[in-house]
Every structure is written in C-alpha cells, then in structure tokens.
ZAVO-791827 format. One record per residue (C-alpha): residue number from 0; residue in three letters; x, y, z. Coordinates in steps of 0.5 Angstrom, whole numbers, always signed. Example, Ala and Ser with C-alpha at 12.3 -4.5 7.8 and 13.67 -1.06 7.14 Angstrom:
2
ATOM  seq  type     c1     c2     c3
ATOM    0   ALA    +25     -9    +16
ATOM    1   SER    +27     -2    +14
This chain:
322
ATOM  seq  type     c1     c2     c3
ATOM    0   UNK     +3    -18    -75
ATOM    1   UNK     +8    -20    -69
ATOM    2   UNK    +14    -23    -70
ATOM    3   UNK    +18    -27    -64
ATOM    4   UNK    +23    -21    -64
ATOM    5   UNK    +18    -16    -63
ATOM    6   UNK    +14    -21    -58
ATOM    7   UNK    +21    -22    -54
ATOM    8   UNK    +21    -15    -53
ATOM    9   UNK    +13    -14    -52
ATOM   10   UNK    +14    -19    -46
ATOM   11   UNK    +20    -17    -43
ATOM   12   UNK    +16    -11    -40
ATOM   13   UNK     +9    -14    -40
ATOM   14   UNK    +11    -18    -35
ATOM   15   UNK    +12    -13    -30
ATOM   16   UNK     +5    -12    -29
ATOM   17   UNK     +3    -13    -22
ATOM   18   UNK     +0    -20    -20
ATOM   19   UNK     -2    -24    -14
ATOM   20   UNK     +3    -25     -9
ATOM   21   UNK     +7    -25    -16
ATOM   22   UNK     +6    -32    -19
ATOM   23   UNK     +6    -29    -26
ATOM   24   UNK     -1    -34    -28
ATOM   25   UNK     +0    -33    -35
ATOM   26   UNK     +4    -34    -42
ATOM   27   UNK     +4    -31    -49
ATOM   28   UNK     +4    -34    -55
ATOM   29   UNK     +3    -32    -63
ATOM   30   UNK     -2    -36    -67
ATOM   31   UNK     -2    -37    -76
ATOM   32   UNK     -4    -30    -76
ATOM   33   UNK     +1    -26    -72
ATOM   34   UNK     -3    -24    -67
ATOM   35   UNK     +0    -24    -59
ATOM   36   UNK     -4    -29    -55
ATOM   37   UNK     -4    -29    -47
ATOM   38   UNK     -6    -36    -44
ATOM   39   UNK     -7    -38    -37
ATOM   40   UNK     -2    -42    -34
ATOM   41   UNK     -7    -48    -31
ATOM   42   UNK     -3    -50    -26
ATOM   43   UNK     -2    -44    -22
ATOM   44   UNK     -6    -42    -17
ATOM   45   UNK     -8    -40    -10
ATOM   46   UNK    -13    -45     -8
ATOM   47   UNK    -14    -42     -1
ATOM   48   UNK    -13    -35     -2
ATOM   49   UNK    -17    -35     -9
ATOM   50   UNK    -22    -41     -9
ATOM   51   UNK    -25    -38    -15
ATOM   52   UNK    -20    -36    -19
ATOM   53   UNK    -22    -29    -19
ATOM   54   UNK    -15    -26    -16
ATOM   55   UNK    -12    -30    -22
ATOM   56   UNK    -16    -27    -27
ATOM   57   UNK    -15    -20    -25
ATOM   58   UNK     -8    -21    -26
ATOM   59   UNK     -9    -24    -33
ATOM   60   UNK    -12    -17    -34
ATOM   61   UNK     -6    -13    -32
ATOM   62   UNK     -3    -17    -36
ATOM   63   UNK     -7    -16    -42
ATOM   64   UNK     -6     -8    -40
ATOM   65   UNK     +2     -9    -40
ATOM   66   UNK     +2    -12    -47
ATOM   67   UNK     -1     -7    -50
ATOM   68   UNK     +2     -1    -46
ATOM   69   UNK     +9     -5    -48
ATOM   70   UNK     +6     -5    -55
ATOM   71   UNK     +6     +3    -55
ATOM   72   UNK    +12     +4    -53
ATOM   73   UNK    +15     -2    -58
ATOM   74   UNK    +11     +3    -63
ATOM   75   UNK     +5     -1    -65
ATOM   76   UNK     -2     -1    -63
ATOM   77   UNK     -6     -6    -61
ATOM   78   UNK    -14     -9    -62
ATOM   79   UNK    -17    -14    -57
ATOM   80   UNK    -19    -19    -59
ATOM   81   UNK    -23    -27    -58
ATOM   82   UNK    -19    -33    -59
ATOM   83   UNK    -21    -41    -57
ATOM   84   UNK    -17    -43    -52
ATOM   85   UNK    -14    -36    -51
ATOM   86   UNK    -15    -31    -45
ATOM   87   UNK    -14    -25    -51
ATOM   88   UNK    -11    -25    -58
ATOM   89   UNK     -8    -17    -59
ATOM   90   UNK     -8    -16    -67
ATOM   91   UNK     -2    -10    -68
ATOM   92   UNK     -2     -5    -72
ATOM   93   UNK     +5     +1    -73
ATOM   94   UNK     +4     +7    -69
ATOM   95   UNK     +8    +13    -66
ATOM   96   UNK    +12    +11    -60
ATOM   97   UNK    +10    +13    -53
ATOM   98   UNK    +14    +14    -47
ATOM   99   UNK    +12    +11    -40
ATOM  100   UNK    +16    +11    -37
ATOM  101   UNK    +12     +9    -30
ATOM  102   UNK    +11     +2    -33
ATOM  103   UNK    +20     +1    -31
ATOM  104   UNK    +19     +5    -25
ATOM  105   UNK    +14     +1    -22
ATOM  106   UNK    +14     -2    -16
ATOM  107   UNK    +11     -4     -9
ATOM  108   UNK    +14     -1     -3
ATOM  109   UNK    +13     -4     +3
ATOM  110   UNK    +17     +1     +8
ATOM  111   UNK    +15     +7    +11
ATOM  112   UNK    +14    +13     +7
ATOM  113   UNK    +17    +20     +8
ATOM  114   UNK    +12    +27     +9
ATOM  115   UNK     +9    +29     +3
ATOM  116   UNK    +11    +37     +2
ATOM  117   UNK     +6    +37     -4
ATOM  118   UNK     +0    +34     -3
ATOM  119   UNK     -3    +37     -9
ATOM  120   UNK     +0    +30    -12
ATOM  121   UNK     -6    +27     -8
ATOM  122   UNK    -11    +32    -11
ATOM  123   UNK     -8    +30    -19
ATOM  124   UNK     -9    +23    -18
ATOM  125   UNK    -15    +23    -16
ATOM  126   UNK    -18    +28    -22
ATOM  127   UNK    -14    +24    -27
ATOM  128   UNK    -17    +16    -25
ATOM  129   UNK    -25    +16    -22
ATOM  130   UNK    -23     +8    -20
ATOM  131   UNK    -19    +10    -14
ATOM  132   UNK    -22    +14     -8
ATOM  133   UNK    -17    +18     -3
ATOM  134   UNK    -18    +17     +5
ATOM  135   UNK    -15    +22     +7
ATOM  136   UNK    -13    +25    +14
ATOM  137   UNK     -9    +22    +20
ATOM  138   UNK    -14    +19    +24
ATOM  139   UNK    -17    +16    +18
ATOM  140   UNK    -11    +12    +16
ATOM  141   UNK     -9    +10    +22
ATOM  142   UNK    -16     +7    +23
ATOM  143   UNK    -15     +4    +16
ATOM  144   UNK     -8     +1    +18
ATOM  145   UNK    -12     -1    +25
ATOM  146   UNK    -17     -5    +21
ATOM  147   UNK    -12     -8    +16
ATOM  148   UNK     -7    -11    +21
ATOM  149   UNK    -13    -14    +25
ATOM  150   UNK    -16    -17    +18
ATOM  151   UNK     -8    -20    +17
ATOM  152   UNK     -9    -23    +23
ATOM  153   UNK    -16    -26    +21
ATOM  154   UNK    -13    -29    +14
ATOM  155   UNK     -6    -31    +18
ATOM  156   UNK    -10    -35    +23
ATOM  157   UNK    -12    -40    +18
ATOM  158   UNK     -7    -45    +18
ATOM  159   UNK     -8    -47    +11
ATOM  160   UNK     -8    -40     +9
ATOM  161   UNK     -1    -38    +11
ATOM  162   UNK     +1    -44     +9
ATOM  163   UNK     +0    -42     +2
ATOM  164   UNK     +3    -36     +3
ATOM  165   UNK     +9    -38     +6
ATOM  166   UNK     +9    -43     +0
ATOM  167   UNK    +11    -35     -5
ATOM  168   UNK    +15    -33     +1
ATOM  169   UNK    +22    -33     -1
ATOM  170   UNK    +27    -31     +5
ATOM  171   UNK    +33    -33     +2
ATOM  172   UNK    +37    -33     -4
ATOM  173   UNK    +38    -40     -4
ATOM  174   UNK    +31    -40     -5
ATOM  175   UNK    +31    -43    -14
ATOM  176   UNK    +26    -38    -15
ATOM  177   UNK    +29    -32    -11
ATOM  178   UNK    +30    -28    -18
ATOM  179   UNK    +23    -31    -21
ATOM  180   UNK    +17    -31    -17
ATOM  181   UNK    +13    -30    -11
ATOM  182   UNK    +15    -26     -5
ATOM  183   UNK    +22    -25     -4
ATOM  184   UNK    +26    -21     +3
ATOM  185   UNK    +28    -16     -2
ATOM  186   UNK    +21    -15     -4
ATOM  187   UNK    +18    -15     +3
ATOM  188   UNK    +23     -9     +5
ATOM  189   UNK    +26    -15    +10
ATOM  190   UNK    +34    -15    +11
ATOM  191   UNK    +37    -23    +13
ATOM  192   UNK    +35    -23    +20
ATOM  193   UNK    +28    -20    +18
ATOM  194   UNK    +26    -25    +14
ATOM  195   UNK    +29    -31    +18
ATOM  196   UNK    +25    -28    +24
ATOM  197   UNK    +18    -28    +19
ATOM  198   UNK    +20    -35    +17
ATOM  199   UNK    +19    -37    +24
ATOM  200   UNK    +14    -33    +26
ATOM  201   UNK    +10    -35    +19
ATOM  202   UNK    +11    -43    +21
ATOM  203   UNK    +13    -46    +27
ATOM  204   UNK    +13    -41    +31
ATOM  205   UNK     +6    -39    +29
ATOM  206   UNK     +2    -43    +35
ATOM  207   UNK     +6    -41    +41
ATOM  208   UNK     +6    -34    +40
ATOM  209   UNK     +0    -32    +37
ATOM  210   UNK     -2    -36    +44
ATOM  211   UNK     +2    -31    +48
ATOM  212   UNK     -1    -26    +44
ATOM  213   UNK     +6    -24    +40
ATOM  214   UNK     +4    -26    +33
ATOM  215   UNK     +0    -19    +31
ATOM  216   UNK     +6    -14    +35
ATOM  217   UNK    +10    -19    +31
ATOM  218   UNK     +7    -18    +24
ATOM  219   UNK     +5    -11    +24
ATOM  220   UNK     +4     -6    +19
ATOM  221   UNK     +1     +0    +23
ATOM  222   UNK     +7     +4    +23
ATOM  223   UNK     +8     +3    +16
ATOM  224   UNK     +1     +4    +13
ATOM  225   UNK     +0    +11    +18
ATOM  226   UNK     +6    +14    +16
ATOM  227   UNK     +1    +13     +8
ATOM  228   UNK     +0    +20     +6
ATOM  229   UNK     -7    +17     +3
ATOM  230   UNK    -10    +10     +3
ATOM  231   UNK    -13     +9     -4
ATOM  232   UNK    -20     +5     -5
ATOM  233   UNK    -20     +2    -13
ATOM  234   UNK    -26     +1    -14
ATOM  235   UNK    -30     -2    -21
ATOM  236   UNK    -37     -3    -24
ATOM  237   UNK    -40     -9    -19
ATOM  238   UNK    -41    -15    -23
ATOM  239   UNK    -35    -14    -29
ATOM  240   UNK    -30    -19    -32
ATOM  241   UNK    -25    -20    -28
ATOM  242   UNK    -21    -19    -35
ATOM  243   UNK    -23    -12    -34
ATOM  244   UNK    -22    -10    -28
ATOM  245   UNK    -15    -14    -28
ATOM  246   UNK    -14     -8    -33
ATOM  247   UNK    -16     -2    -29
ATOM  248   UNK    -12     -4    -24
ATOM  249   UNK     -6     -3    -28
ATOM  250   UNK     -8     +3    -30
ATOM  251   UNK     -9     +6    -22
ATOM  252   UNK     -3     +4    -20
ATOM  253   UNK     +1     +7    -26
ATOM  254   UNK     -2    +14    -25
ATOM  255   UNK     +0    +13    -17
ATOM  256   UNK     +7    +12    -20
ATOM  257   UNK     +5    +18    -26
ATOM  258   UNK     +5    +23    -20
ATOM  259   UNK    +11    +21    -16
ATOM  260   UNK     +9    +17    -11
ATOM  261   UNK     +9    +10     -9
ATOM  262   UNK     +4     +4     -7
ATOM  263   UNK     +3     -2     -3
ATOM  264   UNK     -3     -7     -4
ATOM  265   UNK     -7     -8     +3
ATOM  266   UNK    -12    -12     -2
ATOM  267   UNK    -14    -17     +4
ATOM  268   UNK    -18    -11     +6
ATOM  269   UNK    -22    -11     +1
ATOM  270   UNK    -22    -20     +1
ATOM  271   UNK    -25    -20     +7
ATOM  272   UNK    -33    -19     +6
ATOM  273   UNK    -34    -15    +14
ATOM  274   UNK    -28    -10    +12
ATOM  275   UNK    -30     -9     +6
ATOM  276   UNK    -37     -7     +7
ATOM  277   UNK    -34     -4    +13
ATOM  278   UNK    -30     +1     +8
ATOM  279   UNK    -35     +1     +2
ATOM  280   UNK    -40     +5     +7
ATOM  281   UNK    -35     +9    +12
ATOM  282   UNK    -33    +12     +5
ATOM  283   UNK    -37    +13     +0
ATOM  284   UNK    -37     +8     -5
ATOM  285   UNK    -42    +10     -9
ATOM  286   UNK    -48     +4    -11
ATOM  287   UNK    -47     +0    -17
ATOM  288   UNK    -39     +0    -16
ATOM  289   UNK    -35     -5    -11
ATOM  290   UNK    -29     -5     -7
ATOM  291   UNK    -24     -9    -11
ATOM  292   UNK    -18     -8     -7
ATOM  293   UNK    -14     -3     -3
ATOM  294   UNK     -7     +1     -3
ATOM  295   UNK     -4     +5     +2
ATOM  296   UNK     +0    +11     -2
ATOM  297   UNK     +6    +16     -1
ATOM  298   UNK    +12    +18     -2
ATOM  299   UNK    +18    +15     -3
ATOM  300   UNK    +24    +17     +3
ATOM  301   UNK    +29    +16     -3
ATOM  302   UNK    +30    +14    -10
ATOM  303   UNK    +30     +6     -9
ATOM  304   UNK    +33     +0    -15
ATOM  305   UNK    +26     -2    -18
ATOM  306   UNK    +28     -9    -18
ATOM  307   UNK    +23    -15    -18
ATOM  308   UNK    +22    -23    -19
ATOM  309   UNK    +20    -24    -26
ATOM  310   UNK    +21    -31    -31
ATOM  311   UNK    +26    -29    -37
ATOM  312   UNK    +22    -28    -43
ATOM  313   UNK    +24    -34    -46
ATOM  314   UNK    +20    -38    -40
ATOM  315   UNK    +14    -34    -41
ATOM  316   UNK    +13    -35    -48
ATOM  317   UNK    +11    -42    -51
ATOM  318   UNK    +12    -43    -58
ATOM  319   UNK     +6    -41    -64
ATOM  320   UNK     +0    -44    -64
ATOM  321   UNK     -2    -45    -72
C-alpha cells in the first residue's frame, strides 16, 4: 500500500517522462486502498495539434511507464489496474530495488551531434527494442532532414497551429512557467538572441518573411538532423491504445539513453499523413504496424546538465480520493 510519502518521491521522478510539447497532462493521487491513480488534467489540451486527444493520451502513457519505473527504483512493484474516473490505478507491492538510471539522464538534444566512433550503439539499440527501426547512412538522413523541414513548414504555415505552439514556447525566463512547462530557450538549445529572433520569426514576423522566402532558412533543422548517426522510426501494433503506445515510447527512448546516445523527437513526421506513408513505405514498416513517431539519434558532443521544465510534485498531486 502507498503513502503520500512514498507517492512524493514516486512523482518526483515520473514526472520526467516525456510529454507533448512538455504540457504534463496528468496528475496522481492515491484512493482508500492505497493505490497510486494517474488522472488526466482536462483542461490541458492541444486542440489544433492534437484535435483528438491521441498525442495527450500517449504521454499519459508515458506517464504510466515512469510511475512504475520511479516504483522500481523506490523498491516496489506495480500491478495496473482500472479505476472509475481514473486513467490507471497501480497497486504496490516491496520488491528489490533497481537502478536506472537513464530515467534522470533523459533529455531531449536539439543541438547538433558529434561523430559516433562506434556505431556498434546503433546495432544494440536495435536488437534490444523491435519498436524502433534505424535508417541509416547519409544520404538517407539527409533526405529524412529534407523531408522534416518541409513538413515543419507545412504545420507552421497554419496560423492557428503555430500560434498554439508559441502559446508552450517560453523564450524568456521572465516568462511565469519558464521552469515548469512547455518549451523553453534552454530546452530548444537557444542563447537570448536565438530565442528573440524564433519569437519574432514565430509571430509577427511570420507573414513578411515566409513571403520572401526566408521563414524555412530561418526555422531550419537539416544541419542538425543530418549531423544524426540514425533516424529512428518508433513503430507500434496499428490500432492500439494510446495508453499503450504512450508506454513503449518511454521505453524507446530509455533504451537510446540505456546505450549512450541522445534523442530528439521530429513526431511532425509521423503527424503528417503524406510524410508518413512517405516513410512507412521507403523503409519497411512492415504490415500490421504503424508509424507513431520519429527521432533523430546520436551522440552527444559533451556531457550536458540534464535540466528540464517540470511542475513541483506538490503541484501534480491532488489529494486522496476515498
């Protein structure tokens, strides 16, 4: 059984897993039987981007995953359950502890990477998770960041889009949630000026230039993403829960962290129906399973600060539900 001590320090960590554009959709609780809930937060949500719901759920699911992993490493065991008005109820148990510490390293890295001397890397991540395909090889990541900057700019062209997105982007640390959510300069790997200049070219600016044809020099990524030593395709069973997909996610881009290298999300790839068929069918993704999401892979060109937005855990959790 949970206590709020236990669940404090569960939290503490599972709130490090990944969600879309960083909002944190969800909140736990325990109920009379001491078990962990996760609830969904209703009132975030990307109408635009996500208009069903599918990209919030997937990060409740990676949510799920962390609470569990957080469990292992606090020395409990999990078992998921149902629970009315809940996403999920985890009932604990003791267990051994377990050490992971690629959960704490985690990290997106949206700079470029450095050359990977062993790319022995690529071939273990490979064998160890069947839910991420490797495109390798230059010319088949320069055609891939090719491809993502044109599918950017397809999203980005959409006013109502890129306002949503500017909505998470926080480009100042005078900004009230720099340090709790959304985007942030740190995290987008942008000094002051940087992000001065993206908040210009994102808002005001937009029009004028991408009418001159400066906004897709401006908002490119091709250097980065062709510096990648892989691009990795996360694919999953066509048709399954969100919830679930949410998990194996998580799971991915731990084993990406578990082997040394570093990962950043191009999901707008995989969000655009024509890139995506476009990238189902130039590599493989064999049938029966669908293309959820897109990373470029590689190393890190030095130790970095793992440091990220997150709510306090006091702030993420509600009070027991009887």
């Amino acid at each position: 059984m949970a206590d709020m001590d236990l669940l404090t320090r569960v939290v503490t960590r599972a709130r490090l897993a990944p969600s879309v554009h960083n909002v944190q959709p969800t909140r736990w609780s325990l109920d009379g039987e001491g078990r962990i809930l996760l609830l969904d937060e209703p009132a975030i949500r990307l109408p635009v981007a996500d208009p069903n719901g599918r990209d919030i759920a997937i990060s409740h699911g990676a949510a799920l995953e962390g609470t569990l992993l957080s469990l292992a490493v606090e020395g409990w065991t999990g078992q998921v359950e149902q629970a009315e008005g809940a996403l999920a109820a985890i009932r604990t148990a003791p267990d051994t502890p377990a050490a992971l510490p690629e959960v704490e390293s985690r990290a997106t890295w949206r700079g470029n990477f450095a050359p990977l001397p062993d790319p022995s890397a690529l071939d273990r991540i490979e064998a160890e998770c069947a839910d991420l395909l490797l495109v390798r090889g230059s010319e088949a990541i320069a055609r891939v960041a090719a491809l993502g900057d044109d599918t950017s700019m397809h999203f980005l062209r959409d006013d109502a889009h890129r306002r949503e997105l500017r909505q998470w982007m926080r480009l100042t640390r005078a900004h009230p949630d720099w340090a709790h959510d959304g985007l942030n300069a740190d995290a987008m790997a942008l000094n002051p000026i940087e992000a001065r200049a993206a908040g210009l070219v994102l808002g005001a600016l937009f029009g004028p230039l991408d009418r001159i044809g400066l906004t897709s020099t401006l908002l490119s990524e091709r250097a980065k993403t062709a510096s990648a030593a892989a691009i990795a395709l996360f694919v999953r069973p066509a048709g399954e829960s969100p919830i679930e997909t949410g998990r194996a996610f998580y799971r991915a881009w731990l084993a990406i962290e578990r082997h040394g290298l570093a990962a950043c999300p191009m999901s707008v790839l995989a969000d655009w129906g024509e890139t995506n068929g476009l990238l189902a069918t130039e590599h493989g993704v064999p049938a029966g399973r669908a293309l959820i999401s897109v990373f470029r892979i590689g190393l890190r060109p030095r130790p970095a600060a793992t440091r990220r937005a997150r709510w306090e855990p006091r702030q993420l959790i509600r009070a027991r539900l009887s």
